[in-house]
C-alpha positions as protocol buffer text, in pm:
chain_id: "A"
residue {
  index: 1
  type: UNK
  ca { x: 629 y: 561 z: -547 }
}
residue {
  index: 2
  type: UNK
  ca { x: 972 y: 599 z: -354 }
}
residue {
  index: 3
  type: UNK
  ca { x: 880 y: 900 z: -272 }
}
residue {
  index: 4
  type: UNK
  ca { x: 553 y: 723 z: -91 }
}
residue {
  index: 5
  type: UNK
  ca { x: 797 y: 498 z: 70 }
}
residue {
  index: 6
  type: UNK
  ca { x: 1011 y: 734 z: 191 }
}
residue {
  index: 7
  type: UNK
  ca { x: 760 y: 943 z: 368 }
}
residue {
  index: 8
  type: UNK
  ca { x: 582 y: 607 z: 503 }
}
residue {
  index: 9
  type: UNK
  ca { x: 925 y: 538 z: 668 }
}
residue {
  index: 10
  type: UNK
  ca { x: 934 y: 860 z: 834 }
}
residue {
  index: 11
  type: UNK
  ca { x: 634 y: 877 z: 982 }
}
residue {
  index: 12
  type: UNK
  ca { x: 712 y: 510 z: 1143 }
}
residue {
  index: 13
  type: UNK
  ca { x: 1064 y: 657 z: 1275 }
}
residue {
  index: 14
  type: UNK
  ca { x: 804 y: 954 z: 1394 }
}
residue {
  index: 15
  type: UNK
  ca { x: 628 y: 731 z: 1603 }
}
residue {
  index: 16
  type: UNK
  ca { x: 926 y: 537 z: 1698 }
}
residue {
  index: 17
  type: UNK
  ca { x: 1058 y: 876 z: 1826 }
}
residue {
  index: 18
  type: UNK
  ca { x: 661 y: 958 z: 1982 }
}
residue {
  index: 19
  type: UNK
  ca { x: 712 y: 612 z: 2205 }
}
residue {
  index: 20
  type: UNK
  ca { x: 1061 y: 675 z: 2336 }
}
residue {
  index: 21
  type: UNK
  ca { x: 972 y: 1044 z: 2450 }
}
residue {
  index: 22
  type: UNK
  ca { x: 657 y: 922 z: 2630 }
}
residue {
  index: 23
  type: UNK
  ca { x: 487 y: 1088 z: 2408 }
}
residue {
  index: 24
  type: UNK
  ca { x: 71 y: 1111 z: 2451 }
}
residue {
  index: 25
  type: UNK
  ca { x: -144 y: 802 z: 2338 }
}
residue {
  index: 26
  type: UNK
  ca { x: -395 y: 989 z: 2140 }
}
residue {
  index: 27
  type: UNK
  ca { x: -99 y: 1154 z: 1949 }
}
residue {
  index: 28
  type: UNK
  ca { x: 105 y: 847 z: 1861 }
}
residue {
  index: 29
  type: UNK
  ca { x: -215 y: 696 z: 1741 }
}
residue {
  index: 30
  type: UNK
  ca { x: -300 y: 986 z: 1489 }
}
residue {
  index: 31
  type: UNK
  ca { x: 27 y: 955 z: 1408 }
}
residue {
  index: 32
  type: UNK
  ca { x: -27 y: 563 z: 1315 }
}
residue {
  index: 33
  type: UNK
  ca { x: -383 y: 661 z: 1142 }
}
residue {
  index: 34
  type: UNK
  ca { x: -201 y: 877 z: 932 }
}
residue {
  index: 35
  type: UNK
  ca { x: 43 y: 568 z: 813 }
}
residue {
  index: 36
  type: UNK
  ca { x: -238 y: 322 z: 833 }
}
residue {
  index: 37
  type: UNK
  ca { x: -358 y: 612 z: 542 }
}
residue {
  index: 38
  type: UNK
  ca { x: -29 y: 656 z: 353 }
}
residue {
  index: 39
  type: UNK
  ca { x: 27 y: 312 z: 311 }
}
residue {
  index: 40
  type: UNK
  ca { x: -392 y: 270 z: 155 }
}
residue {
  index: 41
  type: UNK
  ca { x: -281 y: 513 z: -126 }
}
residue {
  index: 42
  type: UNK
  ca { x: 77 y: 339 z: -149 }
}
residue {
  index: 43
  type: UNK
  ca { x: -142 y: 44 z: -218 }
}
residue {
  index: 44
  type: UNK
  ca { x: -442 y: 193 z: -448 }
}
residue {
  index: 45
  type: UNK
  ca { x: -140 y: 342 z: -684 }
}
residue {
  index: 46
  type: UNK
  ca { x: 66 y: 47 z: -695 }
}
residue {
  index: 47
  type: UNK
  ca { x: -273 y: -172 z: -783 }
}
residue {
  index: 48
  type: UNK
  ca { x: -383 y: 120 z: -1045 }
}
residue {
  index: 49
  type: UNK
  ca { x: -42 y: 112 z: -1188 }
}
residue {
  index: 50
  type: UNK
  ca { x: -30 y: -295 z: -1193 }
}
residue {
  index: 51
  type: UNK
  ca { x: -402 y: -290 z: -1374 }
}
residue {
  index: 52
  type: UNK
  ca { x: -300 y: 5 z: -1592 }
}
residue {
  index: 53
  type: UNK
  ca { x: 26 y: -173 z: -1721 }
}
residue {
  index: 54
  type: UNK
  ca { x: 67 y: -487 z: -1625 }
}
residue {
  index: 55
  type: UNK
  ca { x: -290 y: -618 z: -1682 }
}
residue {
  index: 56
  type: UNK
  ca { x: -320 y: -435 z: -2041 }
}
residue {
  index: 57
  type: UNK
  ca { x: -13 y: -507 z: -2187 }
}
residue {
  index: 58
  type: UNK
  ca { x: -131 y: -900 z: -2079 }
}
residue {
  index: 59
  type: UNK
  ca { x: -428 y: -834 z: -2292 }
}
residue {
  index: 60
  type: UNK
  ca { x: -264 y: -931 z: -2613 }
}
residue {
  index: 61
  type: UNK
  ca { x: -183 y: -1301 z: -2493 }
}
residue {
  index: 62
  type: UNK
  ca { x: -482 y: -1498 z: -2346 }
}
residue {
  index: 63
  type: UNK
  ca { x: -295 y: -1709 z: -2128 }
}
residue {
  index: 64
  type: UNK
  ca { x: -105 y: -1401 z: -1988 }
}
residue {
  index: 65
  type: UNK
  ca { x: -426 y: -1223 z: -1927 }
}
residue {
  index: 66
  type: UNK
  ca { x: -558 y: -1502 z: -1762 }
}
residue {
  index: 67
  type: UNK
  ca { x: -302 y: -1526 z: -1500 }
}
residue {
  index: 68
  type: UNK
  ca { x: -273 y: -1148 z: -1442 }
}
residue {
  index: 69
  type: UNK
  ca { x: -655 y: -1169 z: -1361 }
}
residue {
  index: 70
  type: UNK
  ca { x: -583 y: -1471 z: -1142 }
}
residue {
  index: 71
  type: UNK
  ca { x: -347 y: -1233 z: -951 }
}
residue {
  index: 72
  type: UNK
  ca { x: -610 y: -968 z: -918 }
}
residue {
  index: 73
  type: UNK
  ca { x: -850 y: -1208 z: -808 }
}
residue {
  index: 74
  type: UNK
  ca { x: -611 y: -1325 z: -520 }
}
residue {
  index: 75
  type: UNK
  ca { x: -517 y: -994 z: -399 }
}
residue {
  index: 76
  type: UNK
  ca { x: -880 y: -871 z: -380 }
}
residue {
  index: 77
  type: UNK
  ca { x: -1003 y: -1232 z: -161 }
}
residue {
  index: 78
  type: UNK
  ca { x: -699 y: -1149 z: 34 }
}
residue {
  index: 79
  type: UNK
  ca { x: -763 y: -806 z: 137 }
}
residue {
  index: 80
  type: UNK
  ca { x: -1157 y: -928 z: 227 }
}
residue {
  index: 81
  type: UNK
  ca { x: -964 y: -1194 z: 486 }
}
């Protein structure tokens, strides 16, 4: 996942670099696309880890479970907002 990070990070000092040479609009905006799409599969992993792990190992304690569904719940209304 730091390695997601990492390249996330670059591409955002690319674009920082993209403004401050005047760079062309359409370019600097594929450039953002392609950070806009980094940071969807930073997010897909992180949730498929969190489900995978975090969610199962809940599975043995009902109250646990409970609230790691609660969290799922909230993070899927708030990415509909």
């Amino acid at each position: 996942m730091l390695g997601r990070v990492n390249k996330i990070v670059g591409q955002l000092q690319g674009v920082g670099r993209m403004i401050s040479e005047n760079r062309e609009c359409p370019d600097i905006l594929h450039t953002i696309s392609a950070v806009h799409s980094a940071l969807r599969g930073l997010e897909a992993k992180l949730l498929e880890d969190h489900v995978r792990h975090c969610v199962c190992e809940a599975a043995a304690d009902p109250e646990r479970l409970d609230q790691r569904l609660e969290e799922l719940i909230a993070l899927y209304k708030r990415r509909l907002a």
